[in-house]
C-alpha positions in Angstrom: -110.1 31.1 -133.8 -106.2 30.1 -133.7 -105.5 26.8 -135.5 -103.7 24.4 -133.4 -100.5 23.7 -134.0 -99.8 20.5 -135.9 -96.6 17.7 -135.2 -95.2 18.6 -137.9 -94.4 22.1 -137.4 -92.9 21.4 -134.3 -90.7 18.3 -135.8 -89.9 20.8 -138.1 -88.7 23.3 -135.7 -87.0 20.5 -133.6 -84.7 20.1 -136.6 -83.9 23.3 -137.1 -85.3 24.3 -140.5 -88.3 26.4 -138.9 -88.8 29.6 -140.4 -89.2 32.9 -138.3 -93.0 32.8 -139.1 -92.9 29.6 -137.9 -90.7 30.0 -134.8 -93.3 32.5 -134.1 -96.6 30.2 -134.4 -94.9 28.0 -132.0 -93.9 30.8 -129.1 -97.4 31.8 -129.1 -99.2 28.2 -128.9 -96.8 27.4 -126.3 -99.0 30.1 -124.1 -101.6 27.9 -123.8 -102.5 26.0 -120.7 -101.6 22.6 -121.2 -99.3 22.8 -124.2 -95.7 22.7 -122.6 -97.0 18.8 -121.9 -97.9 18.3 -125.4 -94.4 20.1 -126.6 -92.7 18.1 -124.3 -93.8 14.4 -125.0 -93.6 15.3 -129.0 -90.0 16.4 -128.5 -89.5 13.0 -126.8 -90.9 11.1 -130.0 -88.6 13.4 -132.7 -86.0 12.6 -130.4 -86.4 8.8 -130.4 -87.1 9.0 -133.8 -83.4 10.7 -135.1 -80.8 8.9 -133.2 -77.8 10.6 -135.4 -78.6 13.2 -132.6 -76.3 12.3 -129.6 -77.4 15.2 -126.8 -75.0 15.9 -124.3 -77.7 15.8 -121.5 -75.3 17.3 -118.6 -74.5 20.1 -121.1 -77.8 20.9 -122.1 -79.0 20.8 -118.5 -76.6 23.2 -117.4 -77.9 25.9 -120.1 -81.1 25.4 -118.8 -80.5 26.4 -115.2 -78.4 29.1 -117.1 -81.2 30.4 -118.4 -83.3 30.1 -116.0 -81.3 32.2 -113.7 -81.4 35.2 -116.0 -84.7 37.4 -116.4 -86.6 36.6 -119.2 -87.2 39.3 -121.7 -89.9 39.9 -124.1 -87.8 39.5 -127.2 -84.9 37.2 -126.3 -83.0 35.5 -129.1 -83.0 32.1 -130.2 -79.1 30.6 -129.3 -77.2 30.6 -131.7 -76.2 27.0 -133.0 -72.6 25.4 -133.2 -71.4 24.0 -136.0 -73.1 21.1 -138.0 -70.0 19.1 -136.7 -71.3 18.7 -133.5 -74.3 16.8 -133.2 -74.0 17.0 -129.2 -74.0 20.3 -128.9 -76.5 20.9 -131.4 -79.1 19.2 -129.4 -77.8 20.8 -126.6 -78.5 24.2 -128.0 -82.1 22.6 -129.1 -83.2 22.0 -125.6 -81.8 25.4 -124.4 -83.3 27.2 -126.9 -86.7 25.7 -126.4 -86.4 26.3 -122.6 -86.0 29.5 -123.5 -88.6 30.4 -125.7 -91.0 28.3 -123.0 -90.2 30.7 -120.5 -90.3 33.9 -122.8 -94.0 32.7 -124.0 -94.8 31.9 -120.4 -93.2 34.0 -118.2 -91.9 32.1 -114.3 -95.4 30.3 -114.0 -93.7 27.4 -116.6 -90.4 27.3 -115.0 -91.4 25.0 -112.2 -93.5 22.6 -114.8 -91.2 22.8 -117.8 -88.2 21.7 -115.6 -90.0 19.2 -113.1 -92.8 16.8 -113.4 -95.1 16.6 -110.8 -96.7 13.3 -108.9 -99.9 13.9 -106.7 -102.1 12.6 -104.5 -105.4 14.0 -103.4 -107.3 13.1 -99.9 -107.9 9.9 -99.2 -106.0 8.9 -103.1 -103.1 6.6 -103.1 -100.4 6.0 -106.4 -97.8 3.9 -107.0 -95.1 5.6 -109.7 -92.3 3.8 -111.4 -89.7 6.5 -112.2 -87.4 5.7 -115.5 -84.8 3.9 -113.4 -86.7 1.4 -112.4 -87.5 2.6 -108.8 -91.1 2.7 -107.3 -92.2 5.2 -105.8 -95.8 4.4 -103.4 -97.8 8.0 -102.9 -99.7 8.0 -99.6 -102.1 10.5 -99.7 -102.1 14.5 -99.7 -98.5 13.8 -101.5 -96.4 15.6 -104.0 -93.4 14.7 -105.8 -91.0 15.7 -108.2 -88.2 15.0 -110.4 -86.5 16.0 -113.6 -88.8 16.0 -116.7 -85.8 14.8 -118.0 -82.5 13.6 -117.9 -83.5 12.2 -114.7 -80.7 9.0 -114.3 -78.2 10.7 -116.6 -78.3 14.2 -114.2 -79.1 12.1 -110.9 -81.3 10.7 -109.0 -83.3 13.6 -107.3 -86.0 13.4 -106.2 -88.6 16.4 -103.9 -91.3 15.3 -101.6 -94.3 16.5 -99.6 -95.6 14.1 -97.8 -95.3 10.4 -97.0 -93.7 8.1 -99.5 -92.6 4.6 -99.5 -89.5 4.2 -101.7 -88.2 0.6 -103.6 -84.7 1.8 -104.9 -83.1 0.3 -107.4 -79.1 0.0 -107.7 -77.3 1.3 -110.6 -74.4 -0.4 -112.1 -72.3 3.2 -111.7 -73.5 3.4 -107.8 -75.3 6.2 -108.5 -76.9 7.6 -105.5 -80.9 8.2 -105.3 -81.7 10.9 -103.0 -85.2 12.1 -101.3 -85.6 16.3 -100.8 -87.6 17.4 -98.1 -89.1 20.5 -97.4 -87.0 21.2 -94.8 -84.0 20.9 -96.4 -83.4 17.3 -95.3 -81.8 14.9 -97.5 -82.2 11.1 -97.3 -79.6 9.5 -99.6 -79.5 5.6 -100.4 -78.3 3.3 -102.8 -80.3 0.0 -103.5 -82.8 0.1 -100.6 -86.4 -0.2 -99.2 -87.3 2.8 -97.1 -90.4 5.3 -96.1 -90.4 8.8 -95.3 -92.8 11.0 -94.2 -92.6 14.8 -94.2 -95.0 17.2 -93.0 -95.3 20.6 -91.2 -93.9 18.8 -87.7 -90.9 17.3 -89.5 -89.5 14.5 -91.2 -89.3 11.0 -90.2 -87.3 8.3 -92.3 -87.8 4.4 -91.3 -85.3 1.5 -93.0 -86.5 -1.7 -94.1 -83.5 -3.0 -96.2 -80.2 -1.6 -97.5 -78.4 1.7 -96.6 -79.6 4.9 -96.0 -77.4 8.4 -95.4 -79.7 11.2 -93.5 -78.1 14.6 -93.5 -79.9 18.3 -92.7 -78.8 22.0 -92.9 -78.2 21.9 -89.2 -75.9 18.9 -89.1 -72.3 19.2 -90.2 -72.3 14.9 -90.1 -74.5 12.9 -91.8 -75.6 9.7 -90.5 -75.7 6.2 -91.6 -79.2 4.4 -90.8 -79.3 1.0 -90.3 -82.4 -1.6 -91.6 -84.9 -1.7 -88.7 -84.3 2.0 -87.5 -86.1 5.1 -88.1 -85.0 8.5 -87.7 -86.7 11.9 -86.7 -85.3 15.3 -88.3 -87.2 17.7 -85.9 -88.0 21.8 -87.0 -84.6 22.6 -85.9 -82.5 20.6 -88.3 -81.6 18.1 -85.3 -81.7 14.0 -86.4 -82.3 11.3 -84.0 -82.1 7.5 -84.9 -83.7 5.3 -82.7 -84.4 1.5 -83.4 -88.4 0.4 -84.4 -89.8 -1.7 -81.7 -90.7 -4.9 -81.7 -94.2 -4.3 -82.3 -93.4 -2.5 -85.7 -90.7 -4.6 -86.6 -93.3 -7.7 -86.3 -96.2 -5.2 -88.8 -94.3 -3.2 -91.3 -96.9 -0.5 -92.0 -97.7 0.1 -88.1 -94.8 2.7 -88.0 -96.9 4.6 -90.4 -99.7 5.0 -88.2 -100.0 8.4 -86.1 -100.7 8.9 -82.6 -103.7 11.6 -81.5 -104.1 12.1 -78.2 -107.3 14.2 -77.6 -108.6 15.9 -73.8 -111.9 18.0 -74.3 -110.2 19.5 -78.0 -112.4 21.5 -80.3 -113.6 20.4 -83.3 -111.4 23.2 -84.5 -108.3 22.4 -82.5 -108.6 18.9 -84.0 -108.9 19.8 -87.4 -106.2 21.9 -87.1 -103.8 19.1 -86.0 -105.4 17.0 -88.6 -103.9 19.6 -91.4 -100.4 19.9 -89.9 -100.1 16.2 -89.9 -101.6 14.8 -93.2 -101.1 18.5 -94.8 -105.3 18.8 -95.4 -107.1 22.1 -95.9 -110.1 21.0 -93.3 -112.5 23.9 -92.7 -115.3 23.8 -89.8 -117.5 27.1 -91.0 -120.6 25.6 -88.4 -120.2 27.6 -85.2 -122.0 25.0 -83.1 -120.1 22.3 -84.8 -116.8 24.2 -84.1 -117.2 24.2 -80.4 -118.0 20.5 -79.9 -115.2 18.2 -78.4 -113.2 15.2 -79.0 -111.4 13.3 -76.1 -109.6 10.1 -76.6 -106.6 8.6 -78.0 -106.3 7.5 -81.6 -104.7 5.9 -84.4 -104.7 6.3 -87.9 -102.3 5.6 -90.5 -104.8 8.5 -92.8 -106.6 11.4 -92.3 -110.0 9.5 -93.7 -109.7 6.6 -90.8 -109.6 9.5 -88.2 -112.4 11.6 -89.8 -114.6 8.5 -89.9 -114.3 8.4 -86.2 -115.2 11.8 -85.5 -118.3 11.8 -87.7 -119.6 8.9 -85.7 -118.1 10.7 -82.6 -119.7 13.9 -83.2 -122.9 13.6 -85.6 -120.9 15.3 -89.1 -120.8 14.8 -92.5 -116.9 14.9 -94.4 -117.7 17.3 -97.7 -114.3 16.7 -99.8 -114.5 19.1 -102.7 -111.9 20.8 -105.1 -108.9 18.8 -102.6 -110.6 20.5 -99.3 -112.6 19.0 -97.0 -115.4 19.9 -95.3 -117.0 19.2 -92.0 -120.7 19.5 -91.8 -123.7 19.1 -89.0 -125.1 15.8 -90.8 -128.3 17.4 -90.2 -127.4 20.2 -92.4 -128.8 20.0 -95.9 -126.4 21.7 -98.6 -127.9 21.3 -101.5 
């Protein structure tokens, strides 16, 4: 049985005076599940705790998308450090090297979780996340986003999502722009602002409730500027249209989140398979008899649980939600 590694071999190696043996201990716990969390949040405390070390964040950041571009190899070397002289660059080369021997212990699995941490929702889960720069971030749910697992302020203020999202931005002293990914490619840039965006297999939408927001996709060479009360619709093909909320939704903020289903004799099936392309669910119907019954009507719901509540009063089912998939099951049907 391997003993776990302690704090004080890593603060140890995070100053530089681990020994090979040691260097070697920590490459191979790293290979765990779970530890690049643990190595991450202790670095943060040996960091806060030796201030004489100034890092040049930019720097170091740009080794680690160096690095990350190259192919790992089995044995790679440890950098090798500057001069004592330079505490920047020293920490620098700290954060490079530990990239690197995260992704020689762990091979491209850690890249995506040793450079970005993740924010998620499940069904029917909401989550409200205040980043480090004082912006909230409100997770509708069947969400995912991410950001720098660090540096994020100092690099930028990027941010990916999948999903819907309601954004409170705040303003920087320096201007610094905050600026939503989407899948798609869109980009949604703002400065201090309220807005809401919503991305899913059908597209992106973006609505404005205060400030300034800049919408730009691969497809147009222009950005556009939005203005508070109007929402904009970045369709499959990269085209954006802005178009002004009604009065209806101008009078109830959250009504623009609400989604239109509009039902005529649709299979079970059909239905579930619009309800995963909007609200990005895994919803299975195995019952063949369930399958085939139909749904006709119009609907809203601002989530996929309001609209699944209907049809299991409509339709005499059961909503199974297990591992993040859900389930749609004759009520009648006993699956224990």
């Amino acid at each position: 049985m391997k003993t776990p590694l302690s704090k004080e071999m890593l603060f140890t190696y995070f100053s530089g005076q681990a020994t090979v043996l040691q260097k070697q201990v920590v490459a191979e716990w790293l290979a765990g599940p779970g530890n690049a969390e643990q190595y991450f949040e202790w670095l943060q405390e040996w960091e806060s705790g030796h201030p004489q070390f100034l890092p040049d964040v930019s720097k170091a950041f740009e080794n680690v998308q160096a690095l990350l571009e190259q192919p790992g190899e089995a044995n790679a070397p440890e950098p090798e450090r500057p001069p004592r002289r330079s505490f920047a660059w020293r920490t620098a080369w700290r954060v490079a090297a530990s990239v690197a021997l995260i992704v020689t212990a762990g091979g491209y699995f850690y890249r995506d979780q040793l450079v970005y941490r993740h924010y998620r929702t499940g069904y029917a889960e909401q989550r409200v996340v205040t980043l480090s720069d004082g912006s909230r971030v409100s997770l509708l749910p069947n969400s995912d986003l991410k950001l720098l697992r660090w540096g994020f302020g100092e690099l930028g203020r990027d941010v990916y999502l999948a999903g819907e999202a309601g954004f409170v931005v705040t303003h920087q002293i320096d201007h610094r722009p905050f600026t939503v990914h989407t899948p798609d490619k869109g980009k949604v840039t703002v400065l201090g602002t309220e807005f809401f965006v919503y991305t899913r297999r059908k597209g992106t939408q973006v609505v404005l409730s205060k400030g300034k927001v800049r919408i730009s996709s691969p497809e147009m060479t222009v950005p556009l500027d939005m203005k508070p009360g109007e929402k904009a619709s970045i369709a499959a093909t990269g085209k954006i249209a802005i178009q002004p909320l009604t009065t209806t939704e101008l009078k109830d903020p959250a009504l623009w989140q609400e989604h239109h289903f509009h039902f005529d004799h649709t299979t079970l099936t059909d239905a579930a398979r619009e309800l995963n392309a909007v609200f990005g669910l895994d919803i299975e119907v195995t019952d063949p008899e369930l399958a085939g019954r139909q749904v006709t009507g119009t609907f809203k719901a601002r989530q996929a649980d309001e609209l699944l509540s209907v049809f299991s009063e409509m339709l005499d089912l059961r909503v199974e939600v297990r591992d993040d998939r859900v389930r749609l099951i004759p009520d009648s049907l006993d699956t224990n």
